[in-house]
Kinemage of the C-alpha trace (Angstrom):
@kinemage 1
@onewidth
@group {chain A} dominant
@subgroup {mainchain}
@vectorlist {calphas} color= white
{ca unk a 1} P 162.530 134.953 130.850
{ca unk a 2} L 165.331 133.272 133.141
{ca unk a 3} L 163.974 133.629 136.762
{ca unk a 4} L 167.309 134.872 137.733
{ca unk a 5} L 166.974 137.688 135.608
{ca unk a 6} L 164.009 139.063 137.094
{ca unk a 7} L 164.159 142.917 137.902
{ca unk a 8} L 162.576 144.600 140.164
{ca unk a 9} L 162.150 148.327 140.107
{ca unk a 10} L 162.060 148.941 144.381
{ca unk a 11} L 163.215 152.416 144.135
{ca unk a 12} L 160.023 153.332 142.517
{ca unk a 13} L 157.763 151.439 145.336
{ca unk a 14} L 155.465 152.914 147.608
{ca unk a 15} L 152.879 151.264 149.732
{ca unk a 16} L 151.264 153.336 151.756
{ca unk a 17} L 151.576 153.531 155.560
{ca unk a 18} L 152.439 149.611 155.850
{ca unk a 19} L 153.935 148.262 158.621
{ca unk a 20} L 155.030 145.133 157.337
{ca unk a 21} L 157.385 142.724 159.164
{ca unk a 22} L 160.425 141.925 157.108
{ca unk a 23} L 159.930 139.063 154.860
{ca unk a 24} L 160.817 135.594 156.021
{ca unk a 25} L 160.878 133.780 152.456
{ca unk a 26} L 164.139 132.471 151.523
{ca unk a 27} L 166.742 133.925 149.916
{ca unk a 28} L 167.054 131.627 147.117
{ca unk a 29} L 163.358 129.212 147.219
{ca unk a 30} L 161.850 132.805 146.606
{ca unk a 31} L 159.717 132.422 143.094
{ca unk a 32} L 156.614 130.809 142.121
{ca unk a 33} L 155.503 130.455 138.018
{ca unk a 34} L 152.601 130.871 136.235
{ca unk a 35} L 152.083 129.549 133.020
{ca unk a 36} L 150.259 133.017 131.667
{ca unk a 37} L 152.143 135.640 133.887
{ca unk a 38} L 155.547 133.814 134.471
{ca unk a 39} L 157.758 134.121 137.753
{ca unk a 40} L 156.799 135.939 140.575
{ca unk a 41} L 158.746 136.691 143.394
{ca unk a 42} L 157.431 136.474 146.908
{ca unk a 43} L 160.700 138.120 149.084
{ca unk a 44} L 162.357 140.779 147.977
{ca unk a 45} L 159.478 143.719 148.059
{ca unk a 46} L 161.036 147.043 148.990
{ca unk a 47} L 164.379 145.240 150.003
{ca unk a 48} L 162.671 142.542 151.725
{ca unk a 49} L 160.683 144.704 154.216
{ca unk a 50} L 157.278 144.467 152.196
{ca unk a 51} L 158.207 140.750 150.549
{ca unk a 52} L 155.465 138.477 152.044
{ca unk a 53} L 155.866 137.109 155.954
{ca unk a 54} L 154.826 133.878 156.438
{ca unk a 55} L 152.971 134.021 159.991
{ca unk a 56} L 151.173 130.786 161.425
{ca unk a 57} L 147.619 131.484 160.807
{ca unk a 58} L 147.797 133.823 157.300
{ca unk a 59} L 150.002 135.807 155.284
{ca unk a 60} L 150.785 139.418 154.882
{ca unk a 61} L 152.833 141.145 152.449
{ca unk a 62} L 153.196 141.595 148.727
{ca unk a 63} L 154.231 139.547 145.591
{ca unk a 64} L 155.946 140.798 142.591
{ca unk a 65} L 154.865 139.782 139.282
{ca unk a 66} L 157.465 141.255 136.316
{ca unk a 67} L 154.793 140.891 134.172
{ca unk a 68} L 151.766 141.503 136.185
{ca unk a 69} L 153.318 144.124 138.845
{ca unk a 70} L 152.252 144.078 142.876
{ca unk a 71} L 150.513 141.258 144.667
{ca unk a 72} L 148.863 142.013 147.991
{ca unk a 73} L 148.646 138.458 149.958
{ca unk a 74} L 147.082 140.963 153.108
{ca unk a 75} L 147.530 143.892 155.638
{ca unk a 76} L 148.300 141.672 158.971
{ca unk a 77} L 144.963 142.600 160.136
{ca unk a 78} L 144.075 138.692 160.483
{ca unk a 79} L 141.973 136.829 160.020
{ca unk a 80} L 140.500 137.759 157.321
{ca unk a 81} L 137.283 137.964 156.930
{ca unk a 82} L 137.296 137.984 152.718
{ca unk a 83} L 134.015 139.616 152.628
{ca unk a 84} L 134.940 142.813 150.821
{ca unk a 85} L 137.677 145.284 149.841
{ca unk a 86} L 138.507 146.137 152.857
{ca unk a 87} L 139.773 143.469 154.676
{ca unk a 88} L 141.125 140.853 151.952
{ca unk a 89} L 144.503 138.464 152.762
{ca unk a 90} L 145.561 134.840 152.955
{ca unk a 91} L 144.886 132.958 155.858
{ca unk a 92} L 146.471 129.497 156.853
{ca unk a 93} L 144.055 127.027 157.973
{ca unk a 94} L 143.064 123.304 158.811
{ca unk a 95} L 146.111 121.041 157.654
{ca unk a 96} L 147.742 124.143 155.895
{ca unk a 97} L 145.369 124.473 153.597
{ca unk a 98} L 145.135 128.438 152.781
{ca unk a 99} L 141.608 130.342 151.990
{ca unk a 100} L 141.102 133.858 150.787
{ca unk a 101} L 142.457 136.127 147.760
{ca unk a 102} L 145.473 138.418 147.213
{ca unk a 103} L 144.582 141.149 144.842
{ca unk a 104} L 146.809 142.795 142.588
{ca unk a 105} L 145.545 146.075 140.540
{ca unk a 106} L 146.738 144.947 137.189
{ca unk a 107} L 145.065 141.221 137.495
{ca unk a 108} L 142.413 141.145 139.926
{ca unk a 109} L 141.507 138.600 142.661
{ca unk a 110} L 143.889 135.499 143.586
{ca unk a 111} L 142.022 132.900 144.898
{ca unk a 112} L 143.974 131.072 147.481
{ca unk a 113} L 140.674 128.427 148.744
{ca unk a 114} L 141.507 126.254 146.296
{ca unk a 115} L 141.018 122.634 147.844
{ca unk a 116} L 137.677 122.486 147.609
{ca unk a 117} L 137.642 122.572 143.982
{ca unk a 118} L 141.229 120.161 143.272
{ca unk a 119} L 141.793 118.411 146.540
{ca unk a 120} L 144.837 117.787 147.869
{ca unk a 121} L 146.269 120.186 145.216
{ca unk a 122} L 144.534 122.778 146.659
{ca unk a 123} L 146.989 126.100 147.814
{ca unk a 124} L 148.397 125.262 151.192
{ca unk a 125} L 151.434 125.813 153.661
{ca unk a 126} L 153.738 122.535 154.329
{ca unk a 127} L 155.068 123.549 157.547
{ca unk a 128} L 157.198 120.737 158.089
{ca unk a 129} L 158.947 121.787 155.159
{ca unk a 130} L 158.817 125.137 155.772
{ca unk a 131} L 156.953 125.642 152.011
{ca unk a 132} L 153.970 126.432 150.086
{ca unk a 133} L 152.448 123.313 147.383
{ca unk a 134} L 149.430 123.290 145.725
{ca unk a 135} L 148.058 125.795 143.251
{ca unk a 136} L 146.370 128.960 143.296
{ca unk a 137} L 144.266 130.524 140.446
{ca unk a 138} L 143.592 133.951 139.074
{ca unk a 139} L 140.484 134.635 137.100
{ca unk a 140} L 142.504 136.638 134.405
{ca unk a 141} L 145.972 135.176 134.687
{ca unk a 142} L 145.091 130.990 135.526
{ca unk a 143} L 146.809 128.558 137.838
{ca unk a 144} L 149.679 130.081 139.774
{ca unk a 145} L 151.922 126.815 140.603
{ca unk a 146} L 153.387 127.042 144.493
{ca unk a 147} L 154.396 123.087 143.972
{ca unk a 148} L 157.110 122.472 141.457
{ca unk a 149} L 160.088 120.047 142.762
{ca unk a 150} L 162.790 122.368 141.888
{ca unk a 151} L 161.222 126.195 142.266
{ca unk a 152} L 159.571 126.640 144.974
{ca unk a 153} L 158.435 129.645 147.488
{ca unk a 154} L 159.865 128.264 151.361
{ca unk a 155} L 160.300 130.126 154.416
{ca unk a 156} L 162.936 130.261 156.922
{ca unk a 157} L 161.467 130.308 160.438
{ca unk a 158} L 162.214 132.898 162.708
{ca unk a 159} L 164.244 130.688 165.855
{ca unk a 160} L 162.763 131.285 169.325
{ca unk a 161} L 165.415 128.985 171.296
{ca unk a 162} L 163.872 125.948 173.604
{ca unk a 163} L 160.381 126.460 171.570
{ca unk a 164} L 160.561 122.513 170.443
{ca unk a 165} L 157.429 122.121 170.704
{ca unk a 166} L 156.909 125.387 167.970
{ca unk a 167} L 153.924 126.304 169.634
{ca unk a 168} L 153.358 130.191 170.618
{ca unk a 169} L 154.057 130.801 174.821
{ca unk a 170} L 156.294 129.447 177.370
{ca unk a 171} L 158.927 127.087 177.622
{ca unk a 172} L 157.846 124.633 179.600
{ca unk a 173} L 158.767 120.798 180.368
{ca unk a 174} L 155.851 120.100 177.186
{ca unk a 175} L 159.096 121.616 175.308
{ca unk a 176} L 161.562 118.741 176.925
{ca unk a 177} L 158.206 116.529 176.027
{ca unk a 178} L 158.733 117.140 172.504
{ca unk a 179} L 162.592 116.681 171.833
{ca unk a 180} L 162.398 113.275 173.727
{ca unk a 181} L 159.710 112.076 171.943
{ca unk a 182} L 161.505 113.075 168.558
{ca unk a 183} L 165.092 112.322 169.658
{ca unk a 184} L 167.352 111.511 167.160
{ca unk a 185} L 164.718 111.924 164.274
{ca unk a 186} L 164.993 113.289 160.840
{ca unk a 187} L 164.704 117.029 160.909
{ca unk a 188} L 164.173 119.654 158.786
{ca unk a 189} L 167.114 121.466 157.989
{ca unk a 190} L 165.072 124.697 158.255
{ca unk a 191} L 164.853 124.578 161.985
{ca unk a 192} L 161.011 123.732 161.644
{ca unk a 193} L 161.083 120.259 162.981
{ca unk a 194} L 158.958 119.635 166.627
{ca unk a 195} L 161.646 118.720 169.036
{ca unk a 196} L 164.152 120.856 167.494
{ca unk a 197} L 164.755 123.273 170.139
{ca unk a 198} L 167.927 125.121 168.443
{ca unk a 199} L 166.994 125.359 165.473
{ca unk a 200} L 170.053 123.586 164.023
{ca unk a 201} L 168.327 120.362 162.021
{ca unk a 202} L 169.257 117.876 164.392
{ca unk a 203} L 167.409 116.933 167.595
{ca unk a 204} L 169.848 115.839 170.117
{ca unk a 205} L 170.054 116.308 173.671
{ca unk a 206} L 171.578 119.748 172.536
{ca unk a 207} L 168.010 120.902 172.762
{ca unk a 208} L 167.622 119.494 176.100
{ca unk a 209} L 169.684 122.126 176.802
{ca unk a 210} L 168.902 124.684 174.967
{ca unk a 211} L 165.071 124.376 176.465
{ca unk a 212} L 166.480 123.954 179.902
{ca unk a 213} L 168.765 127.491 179.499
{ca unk a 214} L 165.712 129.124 178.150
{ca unk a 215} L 163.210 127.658 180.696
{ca unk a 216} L 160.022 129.578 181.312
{ca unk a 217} L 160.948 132.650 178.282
{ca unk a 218} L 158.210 133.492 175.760
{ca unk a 219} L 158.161 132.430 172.510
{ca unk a 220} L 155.482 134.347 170.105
């Protein structure tokens, strides 16, 4: 089936009581495949406002399978602890690498921890490209791929202006710290480059400025 094609029957969703941020996957780097369940979309859950948020320590949110119906990637009640039931998600951890399980009623446990069994192939979040890699597995529906070239899953990083240093808290002078020592660097065009202060993909002493006009406001 043509990824594009995928349908999604919203109208018909209805999670209980969540209070879900709205999703911050991007618009078009939205689908991950599966050679035994095929695409599934991580964005566009309930018209985006259950699609999975990508936070800096786990995930929360849910994925949708055509074939295999609702992922849940977690609550927002992080981190989580992954010891029953009841409090189940994806966290983010050491170098990216992500630990824990999704579950999804139709399939069962996803098992995000996956770098202790394949390495550097194991599930993770690249955030200097703003996307996920690696591979996640499913006891009933195999390897779910998050690291193909051209289809991908990414996220689009919510802009807190003079945070250049993309660290929760204050602006501070660390922030003028970070564009100078990545002036005129490479950047991602995501906004999620250190030293990147507006968010624009291009560190420049336009985020001089932009850290000096928002001096001292908090960035979460």
């Amino acid at each position: 089936m043509n990824r594009r094609h995928i349908t999604i029957a919203l109208a018909s969703l209805a999670f209980a009581s969540s209070a879900l941020a709205q999703s911050n996957i991007d618009a078009t780097n939205k689908f991950a495949w599966s050679e035994n369940c095929g695409w599934t979309n991580w964005r566009d859950a309930n018209a985006t406002s259950q699609g999975v948020q990508v936070n800096p320590t786990y995930l929360e949110g849910f994925v949708w399978g055509e074939n295999v119906g609702w992922i849940n990637t977690g609550g927002g009640a992080a981190p989580y602890a992954n010891t029953n039931n009841t409090n189940f998600g994806v966290n983010i951890g050491v170098g990216g690498f992500l630990d824990g399980y999704a579950w999804g009623e139709n399939i069962g446990w996803i098992n995000f921890n996956t770098q202790p069994q394949i390495g550097a192939q194991g599930a993770r979040f690249d955030a200097g490209a703003g996307r996920f890699r690696g591979y996640a597995w499913g006891e009933n529906i195999g390897w779910i791929n998050l690291d193909d070239a051209t289809h991908f899953v990414s996220s689009v990083p919510t802009c807190c202006p003079g945070n250049a240093d993309k660290t929760p808290g204050q602006v501070t002078f660390g922030d003028i710290t970070s564009v100078l020592a990545n002036f005129n660097q490479p950047a991602n065009p995501n906004g999620s480059s250190v030293g990147d202060a507006d968010c624009n993909g291009v560190i420049n002493f336009a985020d001089i400025t932009t850290v000096l006009a928002n001096f001292l406001s908090n960035c979460p």
